[in-house]
ROLO-831541 format. One line per field, with one value per residue: residue number from 1; x, y, z of N, C-alpha, C in turn. Coordinates in steps of 0.05 Angstrom, whole numbers. Each point is the difference from the previous one (the first is absolute). Example, Ala and Ser with C-alpha at 12.3 -4.5 7.8 and 13.67 -1.06 7.14 Angstrom:
2
i	c(1; 2)
npx	c(264; -7)
npy	c(-114; 21)
npz	c(156; -14)
capx	c(-18; 16)
capy	c(24; 24)
capz	c(0; 1)
cpx	c(18; -15)
cpy	c(24; 22)
cpz	c(0; 14)
This chain:
298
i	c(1; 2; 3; 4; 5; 6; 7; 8; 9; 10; 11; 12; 13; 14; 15; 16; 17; 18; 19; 20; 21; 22; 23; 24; 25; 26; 27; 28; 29; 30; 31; 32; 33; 34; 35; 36; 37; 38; 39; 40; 41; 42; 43; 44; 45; 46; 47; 48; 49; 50; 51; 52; 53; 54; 55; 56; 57; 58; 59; 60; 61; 62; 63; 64; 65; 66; 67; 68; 69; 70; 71; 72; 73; 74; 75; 76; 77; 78; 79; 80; 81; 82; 83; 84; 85; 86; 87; 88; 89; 90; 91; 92; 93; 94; 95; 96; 97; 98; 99; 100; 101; 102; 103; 104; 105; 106; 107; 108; 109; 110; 111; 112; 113; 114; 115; 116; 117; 118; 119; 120; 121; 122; 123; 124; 125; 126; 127; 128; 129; 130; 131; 132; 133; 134; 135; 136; 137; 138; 139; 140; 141; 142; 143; 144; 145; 146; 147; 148; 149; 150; 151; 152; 153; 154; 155; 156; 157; 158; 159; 160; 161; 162; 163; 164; 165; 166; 167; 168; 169; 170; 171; 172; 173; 174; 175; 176; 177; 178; 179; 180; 181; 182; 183; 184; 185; 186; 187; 188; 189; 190; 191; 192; 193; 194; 195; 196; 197; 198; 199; 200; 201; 202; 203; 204; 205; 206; 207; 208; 209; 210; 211; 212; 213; 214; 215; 216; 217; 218; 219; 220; 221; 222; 223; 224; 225; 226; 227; 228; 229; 230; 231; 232; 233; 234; 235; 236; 237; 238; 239; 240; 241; 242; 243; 244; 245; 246; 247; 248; 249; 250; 251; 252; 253; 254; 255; 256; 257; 258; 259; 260; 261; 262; 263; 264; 265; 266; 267; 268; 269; 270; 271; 272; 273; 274; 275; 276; 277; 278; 279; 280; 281; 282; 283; 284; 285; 286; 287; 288; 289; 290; 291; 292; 293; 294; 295; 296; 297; 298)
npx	c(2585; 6; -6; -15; -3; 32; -2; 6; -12; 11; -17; 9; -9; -17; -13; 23; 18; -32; 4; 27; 4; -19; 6; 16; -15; -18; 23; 2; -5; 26; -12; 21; -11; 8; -6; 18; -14; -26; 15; -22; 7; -10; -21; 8; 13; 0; 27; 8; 26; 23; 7; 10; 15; 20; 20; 8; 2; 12; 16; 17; -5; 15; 9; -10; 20; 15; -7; -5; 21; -12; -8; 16; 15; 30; 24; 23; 3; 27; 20; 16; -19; -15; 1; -12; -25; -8; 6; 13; 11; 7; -25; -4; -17; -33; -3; 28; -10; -11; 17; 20; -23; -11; 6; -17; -6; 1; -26; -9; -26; -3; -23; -14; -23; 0; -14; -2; 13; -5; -14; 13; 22; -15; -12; 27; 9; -27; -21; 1; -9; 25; -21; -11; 13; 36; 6; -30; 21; 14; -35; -16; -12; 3; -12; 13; 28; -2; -6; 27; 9; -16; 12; 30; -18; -10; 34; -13; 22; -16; -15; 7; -1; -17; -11; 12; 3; -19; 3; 14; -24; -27; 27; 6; 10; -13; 24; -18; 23; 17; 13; 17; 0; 19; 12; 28; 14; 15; -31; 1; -6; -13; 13; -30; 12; -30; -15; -17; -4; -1; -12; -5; -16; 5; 10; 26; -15; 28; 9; 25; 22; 5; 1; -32; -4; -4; -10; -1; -5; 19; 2; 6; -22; 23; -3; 17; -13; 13; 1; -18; 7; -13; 18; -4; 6; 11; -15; 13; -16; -15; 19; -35; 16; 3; 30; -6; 12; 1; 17; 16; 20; -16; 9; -19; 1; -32; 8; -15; 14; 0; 8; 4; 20; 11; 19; 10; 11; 30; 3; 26; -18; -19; 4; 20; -22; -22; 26; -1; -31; 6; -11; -24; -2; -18; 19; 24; -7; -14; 24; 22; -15; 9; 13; 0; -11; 13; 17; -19; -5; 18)
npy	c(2148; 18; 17; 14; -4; 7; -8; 15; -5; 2; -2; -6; 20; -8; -23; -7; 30; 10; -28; 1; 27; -12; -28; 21; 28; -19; -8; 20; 2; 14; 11; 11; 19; 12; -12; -34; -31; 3; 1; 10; -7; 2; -27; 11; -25; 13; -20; 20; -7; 20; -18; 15; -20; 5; -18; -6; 19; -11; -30; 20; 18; -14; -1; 32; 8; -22; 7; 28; -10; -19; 12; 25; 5; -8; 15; -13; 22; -12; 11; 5; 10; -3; -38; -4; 21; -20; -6; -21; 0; 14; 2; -18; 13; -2; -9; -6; 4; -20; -20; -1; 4; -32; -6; 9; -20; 14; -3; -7; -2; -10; 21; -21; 16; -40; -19; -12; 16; 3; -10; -21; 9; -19; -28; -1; 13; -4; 0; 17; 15; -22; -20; 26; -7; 11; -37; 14; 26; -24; -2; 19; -4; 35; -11; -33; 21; 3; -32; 0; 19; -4; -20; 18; 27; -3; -13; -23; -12; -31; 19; 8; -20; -5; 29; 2; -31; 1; 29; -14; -16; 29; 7; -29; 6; -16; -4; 7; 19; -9; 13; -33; 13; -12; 22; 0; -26; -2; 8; -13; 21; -18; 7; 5; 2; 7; -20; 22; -25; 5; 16; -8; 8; -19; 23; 6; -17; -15; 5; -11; 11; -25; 7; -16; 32; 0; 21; 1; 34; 11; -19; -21; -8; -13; -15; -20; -10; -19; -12; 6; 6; 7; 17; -9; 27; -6; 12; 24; 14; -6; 14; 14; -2; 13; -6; -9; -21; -5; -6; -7; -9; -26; 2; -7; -19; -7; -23; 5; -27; -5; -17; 23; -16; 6; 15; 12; 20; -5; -24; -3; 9; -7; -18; 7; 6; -20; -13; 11; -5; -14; -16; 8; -13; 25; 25; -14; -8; 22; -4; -11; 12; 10; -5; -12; 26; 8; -16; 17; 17; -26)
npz	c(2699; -22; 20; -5; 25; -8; -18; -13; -14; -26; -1; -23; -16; 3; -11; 10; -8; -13; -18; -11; 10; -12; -18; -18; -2; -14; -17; 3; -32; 15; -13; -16; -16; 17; 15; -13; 6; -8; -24; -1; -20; -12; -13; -32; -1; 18; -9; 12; 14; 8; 27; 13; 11; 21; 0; 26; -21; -26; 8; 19; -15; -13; 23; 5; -31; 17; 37; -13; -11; 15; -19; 7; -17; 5; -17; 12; 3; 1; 14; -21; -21; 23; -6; -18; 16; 17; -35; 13; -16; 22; 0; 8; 12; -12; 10; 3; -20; 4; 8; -29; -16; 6; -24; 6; -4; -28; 5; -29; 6; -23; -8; -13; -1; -3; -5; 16; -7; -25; 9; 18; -12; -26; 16; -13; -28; 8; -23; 24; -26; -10; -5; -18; -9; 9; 4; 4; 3; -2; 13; -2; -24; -13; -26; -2; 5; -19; -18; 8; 8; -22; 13; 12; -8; -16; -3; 8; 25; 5; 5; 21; 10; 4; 14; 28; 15; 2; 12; 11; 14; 1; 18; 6; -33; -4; 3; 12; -5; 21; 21; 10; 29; -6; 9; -5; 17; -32; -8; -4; -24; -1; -20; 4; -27; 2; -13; 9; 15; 24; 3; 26; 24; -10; -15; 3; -24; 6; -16; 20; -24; 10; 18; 3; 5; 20; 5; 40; -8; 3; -23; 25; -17; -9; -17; -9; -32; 7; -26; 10; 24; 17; -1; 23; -6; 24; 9; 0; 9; -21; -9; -5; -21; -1; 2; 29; 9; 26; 0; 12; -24; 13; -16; 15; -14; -16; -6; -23; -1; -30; 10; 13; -3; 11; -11; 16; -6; -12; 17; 3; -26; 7; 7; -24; -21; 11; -4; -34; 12; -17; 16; 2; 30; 14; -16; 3; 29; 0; -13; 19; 17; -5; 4; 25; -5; -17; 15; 19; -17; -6)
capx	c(-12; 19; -17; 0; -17; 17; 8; -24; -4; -13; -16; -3; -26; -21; -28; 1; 12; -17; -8; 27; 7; -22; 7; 18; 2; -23; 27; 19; 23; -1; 4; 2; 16; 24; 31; -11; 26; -15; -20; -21; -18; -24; 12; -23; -34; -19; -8; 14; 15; 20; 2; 36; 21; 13; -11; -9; -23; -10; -16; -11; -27; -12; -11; -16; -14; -4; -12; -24; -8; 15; 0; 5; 18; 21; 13; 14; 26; 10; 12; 18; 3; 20; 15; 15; 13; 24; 13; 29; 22; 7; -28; -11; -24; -17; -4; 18; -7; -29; 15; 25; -12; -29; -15; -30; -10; -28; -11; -21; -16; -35; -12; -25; -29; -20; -30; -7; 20; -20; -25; 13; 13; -30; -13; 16; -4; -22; 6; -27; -3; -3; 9; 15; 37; 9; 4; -7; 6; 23; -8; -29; -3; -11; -34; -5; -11; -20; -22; 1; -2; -25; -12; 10; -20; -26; -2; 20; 29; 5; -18; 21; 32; -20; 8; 35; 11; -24; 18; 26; 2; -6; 21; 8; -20; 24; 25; 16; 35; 5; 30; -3; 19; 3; 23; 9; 4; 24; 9; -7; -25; 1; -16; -20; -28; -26; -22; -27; -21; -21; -9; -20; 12; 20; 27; 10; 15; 19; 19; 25; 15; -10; -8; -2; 0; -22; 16; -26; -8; -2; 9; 31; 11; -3; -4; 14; -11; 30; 6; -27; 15; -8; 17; -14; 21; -4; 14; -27; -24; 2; -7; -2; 6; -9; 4; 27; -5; 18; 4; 19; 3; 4; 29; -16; -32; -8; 0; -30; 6; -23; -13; -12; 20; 6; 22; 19; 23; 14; -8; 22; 10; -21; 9; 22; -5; -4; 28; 14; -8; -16; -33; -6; -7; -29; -15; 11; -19; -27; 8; -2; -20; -13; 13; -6; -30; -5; 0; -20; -24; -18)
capy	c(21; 27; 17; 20; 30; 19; 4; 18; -11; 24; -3; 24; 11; -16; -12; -17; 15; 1; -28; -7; 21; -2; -19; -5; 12; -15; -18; 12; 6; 30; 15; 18; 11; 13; -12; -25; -16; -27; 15; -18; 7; -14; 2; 12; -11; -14; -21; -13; 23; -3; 9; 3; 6; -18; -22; -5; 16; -4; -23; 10; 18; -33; -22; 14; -12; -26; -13; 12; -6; -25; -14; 2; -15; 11; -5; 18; 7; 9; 30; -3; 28; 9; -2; -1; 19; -5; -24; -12; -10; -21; -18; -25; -8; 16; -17; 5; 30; 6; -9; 36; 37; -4; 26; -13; -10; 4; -11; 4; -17; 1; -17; -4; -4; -6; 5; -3; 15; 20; -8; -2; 24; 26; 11; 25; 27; 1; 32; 4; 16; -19; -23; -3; 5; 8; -11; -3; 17; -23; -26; 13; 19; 17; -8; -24; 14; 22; -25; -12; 22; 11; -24; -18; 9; -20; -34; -16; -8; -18; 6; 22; -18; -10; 24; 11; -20; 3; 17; -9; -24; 7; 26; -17; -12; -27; 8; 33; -8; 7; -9; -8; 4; -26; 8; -25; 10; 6; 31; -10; -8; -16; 22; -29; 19; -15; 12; -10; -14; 6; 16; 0; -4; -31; 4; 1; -14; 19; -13; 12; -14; -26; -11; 17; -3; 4; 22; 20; 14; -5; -31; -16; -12; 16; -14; -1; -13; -13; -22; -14; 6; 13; 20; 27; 17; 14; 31; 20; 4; 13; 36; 6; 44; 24; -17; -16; -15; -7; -14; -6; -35; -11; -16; -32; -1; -17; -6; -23; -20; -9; -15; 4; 2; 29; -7; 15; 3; 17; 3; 2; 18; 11; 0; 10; 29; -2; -4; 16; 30; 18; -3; -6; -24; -1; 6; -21; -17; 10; -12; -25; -9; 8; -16; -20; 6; -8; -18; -16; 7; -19)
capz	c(-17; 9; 9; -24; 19; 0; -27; -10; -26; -25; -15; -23; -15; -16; 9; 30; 24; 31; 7; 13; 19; 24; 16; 9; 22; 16; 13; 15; -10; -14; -21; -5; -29; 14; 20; -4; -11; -17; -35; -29; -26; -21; -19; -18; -14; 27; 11; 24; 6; 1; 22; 4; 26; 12; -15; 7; 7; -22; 8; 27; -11; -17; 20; 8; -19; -20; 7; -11; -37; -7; -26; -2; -20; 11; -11; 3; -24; 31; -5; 11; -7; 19; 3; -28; 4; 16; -11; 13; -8; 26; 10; -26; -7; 8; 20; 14; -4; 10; 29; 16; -10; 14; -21; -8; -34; -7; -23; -16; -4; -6; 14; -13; 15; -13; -2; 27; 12; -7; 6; 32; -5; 6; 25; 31; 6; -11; -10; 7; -19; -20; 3; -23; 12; -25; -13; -10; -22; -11; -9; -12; -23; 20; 2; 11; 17; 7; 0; 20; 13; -3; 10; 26; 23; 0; 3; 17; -12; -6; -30; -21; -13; -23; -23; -10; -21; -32; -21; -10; -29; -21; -17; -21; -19; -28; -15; 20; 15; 25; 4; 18; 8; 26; 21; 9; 27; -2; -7; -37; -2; -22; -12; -21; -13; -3; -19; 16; -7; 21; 26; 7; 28; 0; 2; -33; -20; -23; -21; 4; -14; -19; 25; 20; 32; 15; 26; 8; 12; 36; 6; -3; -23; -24; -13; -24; -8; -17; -9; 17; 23; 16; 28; 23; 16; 25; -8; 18; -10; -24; 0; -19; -1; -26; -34; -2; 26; 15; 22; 13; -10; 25; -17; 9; -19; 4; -28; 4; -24; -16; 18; 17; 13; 16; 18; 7; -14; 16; 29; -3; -4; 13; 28; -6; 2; 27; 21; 0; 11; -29; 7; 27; -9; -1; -42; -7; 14; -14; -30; 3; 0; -41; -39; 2; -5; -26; -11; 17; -20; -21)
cpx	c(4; -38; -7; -11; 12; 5; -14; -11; -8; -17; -2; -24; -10; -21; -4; -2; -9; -16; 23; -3; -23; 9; 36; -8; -22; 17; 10; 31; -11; 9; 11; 19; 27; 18; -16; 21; 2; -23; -14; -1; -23; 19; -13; -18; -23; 0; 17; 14; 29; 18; 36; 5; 0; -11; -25; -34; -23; -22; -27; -32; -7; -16; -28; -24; -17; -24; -24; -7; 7; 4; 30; 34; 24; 22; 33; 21; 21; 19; 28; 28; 16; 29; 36; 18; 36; 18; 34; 15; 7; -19; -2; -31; -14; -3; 19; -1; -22; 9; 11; -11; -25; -26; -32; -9; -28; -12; -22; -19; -23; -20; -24; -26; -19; -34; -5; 18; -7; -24; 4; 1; -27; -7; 5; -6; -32; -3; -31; -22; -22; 16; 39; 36; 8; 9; -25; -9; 11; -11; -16; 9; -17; -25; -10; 0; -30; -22; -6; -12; -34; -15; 6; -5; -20; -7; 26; 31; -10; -19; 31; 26; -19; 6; 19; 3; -18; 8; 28; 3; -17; 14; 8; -16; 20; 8; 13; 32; -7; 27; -6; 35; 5; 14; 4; 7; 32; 12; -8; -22; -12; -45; -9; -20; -20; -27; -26; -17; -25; -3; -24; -2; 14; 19; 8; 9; 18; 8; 29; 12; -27; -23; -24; -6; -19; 0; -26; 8; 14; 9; 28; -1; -4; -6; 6; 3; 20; 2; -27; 12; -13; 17; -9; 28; -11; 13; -18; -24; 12; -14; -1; 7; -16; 0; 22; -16; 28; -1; 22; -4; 12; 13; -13; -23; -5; -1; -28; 4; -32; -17; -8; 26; 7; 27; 8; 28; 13; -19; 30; 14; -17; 19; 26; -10; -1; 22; 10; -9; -16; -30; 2; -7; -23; -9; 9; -27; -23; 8; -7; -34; -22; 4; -17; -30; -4; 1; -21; -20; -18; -7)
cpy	c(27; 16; 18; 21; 18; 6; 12; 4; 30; -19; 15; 1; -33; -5; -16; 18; -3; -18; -3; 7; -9; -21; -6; 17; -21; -16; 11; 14; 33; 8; 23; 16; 0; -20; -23; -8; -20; 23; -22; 13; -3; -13; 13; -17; -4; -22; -11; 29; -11; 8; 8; 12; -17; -27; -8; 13; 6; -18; -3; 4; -20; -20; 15; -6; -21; -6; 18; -6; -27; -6; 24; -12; 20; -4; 19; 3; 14; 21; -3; 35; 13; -1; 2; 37; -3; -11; 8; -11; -37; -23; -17; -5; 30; -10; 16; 44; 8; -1; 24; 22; 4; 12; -15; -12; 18; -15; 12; -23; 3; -21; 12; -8; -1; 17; 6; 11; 28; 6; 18; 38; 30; -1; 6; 22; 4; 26; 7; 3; -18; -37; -9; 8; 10; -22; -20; 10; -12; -21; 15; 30; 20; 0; -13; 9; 27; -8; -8; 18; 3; -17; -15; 6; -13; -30; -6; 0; -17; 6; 21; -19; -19; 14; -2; -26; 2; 19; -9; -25; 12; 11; -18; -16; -25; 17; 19; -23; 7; -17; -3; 5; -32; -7; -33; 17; 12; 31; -3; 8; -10; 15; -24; 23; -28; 11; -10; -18; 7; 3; 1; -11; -25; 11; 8; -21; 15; -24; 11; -20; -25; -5; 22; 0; 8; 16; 14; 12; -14; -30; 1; -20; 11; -32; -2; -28; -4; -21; -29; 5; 28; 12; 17; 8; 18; 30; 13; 8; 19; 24; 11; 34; 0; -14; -30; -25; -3; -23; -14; -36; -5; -29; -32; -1; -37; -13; -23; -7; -1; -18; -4; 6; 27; 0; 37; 2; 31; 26; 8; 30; 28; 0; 9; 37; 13; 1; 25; 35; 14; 0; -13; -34; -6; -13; -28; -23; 5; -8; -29; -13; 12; -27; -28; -9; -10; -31; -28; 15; -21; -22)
cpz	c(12; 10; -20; 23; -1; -22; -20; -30; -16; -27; -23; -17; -14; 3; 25; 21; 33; 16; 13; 28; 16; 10; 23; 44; 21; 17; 18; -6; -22; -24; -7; -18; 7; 8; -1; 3; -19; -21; -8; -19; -16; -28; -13; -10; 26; 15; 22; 10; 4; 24; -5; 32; 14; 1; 37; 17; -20; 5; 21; -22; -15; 12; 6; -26; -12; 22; -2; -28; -12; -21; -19; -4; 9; -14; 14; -22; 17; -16; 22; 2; 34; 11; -18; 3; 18; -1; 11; -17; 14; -1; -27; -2; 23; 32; 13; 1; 18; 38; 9; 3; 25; -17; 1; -19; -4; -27; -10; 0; -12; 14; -18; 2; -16; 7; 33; 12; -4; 10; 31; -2; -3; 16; 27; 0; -24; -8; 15; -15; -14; 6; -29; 15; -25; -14; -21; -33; -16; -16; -14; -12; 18; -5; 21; 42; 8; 2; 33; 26; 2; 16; 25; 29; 6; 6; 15; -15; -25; -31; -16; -9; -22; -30; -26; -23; -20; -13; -9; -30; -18; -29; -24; -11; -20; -19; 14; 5; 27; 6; 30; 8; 24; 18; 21; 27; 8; -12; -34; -1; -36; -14; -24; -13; -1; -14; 18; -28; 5; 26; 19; 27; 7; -8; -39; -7; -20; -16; -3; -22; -14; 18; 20; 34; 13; 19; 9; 24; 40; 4; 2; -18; -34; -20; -31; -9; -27; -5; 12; 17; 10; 18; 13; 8; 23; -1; 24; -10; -32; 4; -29; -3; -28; -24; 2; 21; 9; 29; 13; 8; 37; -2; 2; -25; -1; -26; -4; -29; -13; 22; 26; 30; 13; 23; 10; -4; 22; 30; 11; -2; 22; 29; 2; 10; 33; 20; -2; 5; -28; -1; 33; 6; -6; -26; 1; -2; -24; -27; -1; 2; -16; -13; 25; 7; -27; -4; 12; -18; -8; 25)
């Protein structure tokens, strides 16, 4: 694993910035606008960011990442743009371009921060002031904030996350639409308009297409009710915004036959994600033993 103590990181304008910079300098790794060798970006929708350079120093700040945000999600998109500058006639392949020139590989990587990643990220850089962050601007209407505010002086964490989710399942009423965002672990993301049934601290009953689901607030499970067949999909904690849900599909779910039966399904593909660096093994492990909780329930 490449050192990152020398290497010096630029962090660009967002909602992470000063959570970033705090954790990257706690490491022991520098920051700075000017002279880097490793850019972040933000994405615009908030939900992750976008690292670029050298490929082995890229990794270097990934490895720094994954073991402060386990639950965070890694995608590379490699670049070959340097080299292609050096194109030979002579040479039959990038490889051999890469041997003669000694040219550095650089890469692009996303990297996406579920719920607990988010979470990890506020209480790095805490807002002295206020328990409220700027990504809680994402989840709460500026009433539902100012509700909130009137009250987080006065009560505990555990009375103020009380709060917060009771303000969240109050907002929705039967019939209210809401769109479930279900981000696979491949970059897809598979978009489910849904009609609230109902609402209320057990969570949202929706009605997606023919079929309905079951979804709460902060759970790795989401629940979907097909043909008498019961599907628990393992996912990260469900994140409620404004007007949408989200969560990040952990590709492992539990299938519960009319009769009581209960099997696990693509575990395979879970341990695929895992080899290949796109989740951590931790998130991996915490899936797996999600879905095999479920099936010691009865």
């Amino acid at each position: 694993m490449v050192s990152m103590n020398k290497s010096r990181v630029y962090v660009g304008e967002g909602i992470y910035k000063e959570s970033l910079i705090r954790l990257f300098r706690d490491k022991g790794i520098k920051t700075s606008p000017y002279k880097y060798d490793v850019k972040i970006y933000h994405r615009k929708d908030h939900q992750g960011i976008i690292v670029k350079g050298e490929k082995d120093k890229v990794y270097g700040l990934l490895n720094v990442l994954k073991s402060a945000l386990f639950d965070s999600i890694t995608r590379e998109h490699k670049s070959r743009e340097e080299l292609k500058k050096l194109g030979d006639s002579t040479l039959h392949s990038l490889d051999e371009l890469k041997d003669k020139f000694e040219v550095k590989e650089y890469v692009t990587v996303e990297v996406e921060f579920p719920f607990n990643s988010k979470v990890t990220l506020t209480n790095i850089n805490p807002n002295e002031k206020s328990r409220l962050s700027d990504y809680h601007r994402f989840i709460f209407t500026p009433e539902e904030l100012n509700f909130i505010k009137k009250y987080e002086g006065y009560v505990s964490d555990e009375i103020l996350k009380n709060l917060m989710e009771e303000l969240i399942y109050d907002r929705y009423k039967p019939n209210d639409t809401i769109t479930i965002y279900n981000v696979r672990l491949s970059g897809k993301v598979h978009v489910h308009p849904a009609n609230v049934i109902s609402s209320n601290h057990e969570g949202l009953k929706l009605k997606v297409k023919e079929n309905e689901a079951k979804v709460k607030y902060g759970s790795w499970v989401s629940e979907y009710f097909k043909n008498g067949e019961i599907i628990y999909s393992i996912n990260t904690p469900t994140e409620f915004f404004k007007d949408n849900l989200r969560h990040w599909d952990l590709e492992v779910d539990v299938i519960e036959s009319p009769d009581g039966n209960m099997r696990v399904i693509n575990k395979e593909k879970l341990h695929e994600r895992v080899k290949k660096g796109i989740i951590t093994s931790k998130l991996g492990n915490i899936a797996l033993r999600k879905a095999f909780e479920i099936t010691k329930k009865n």
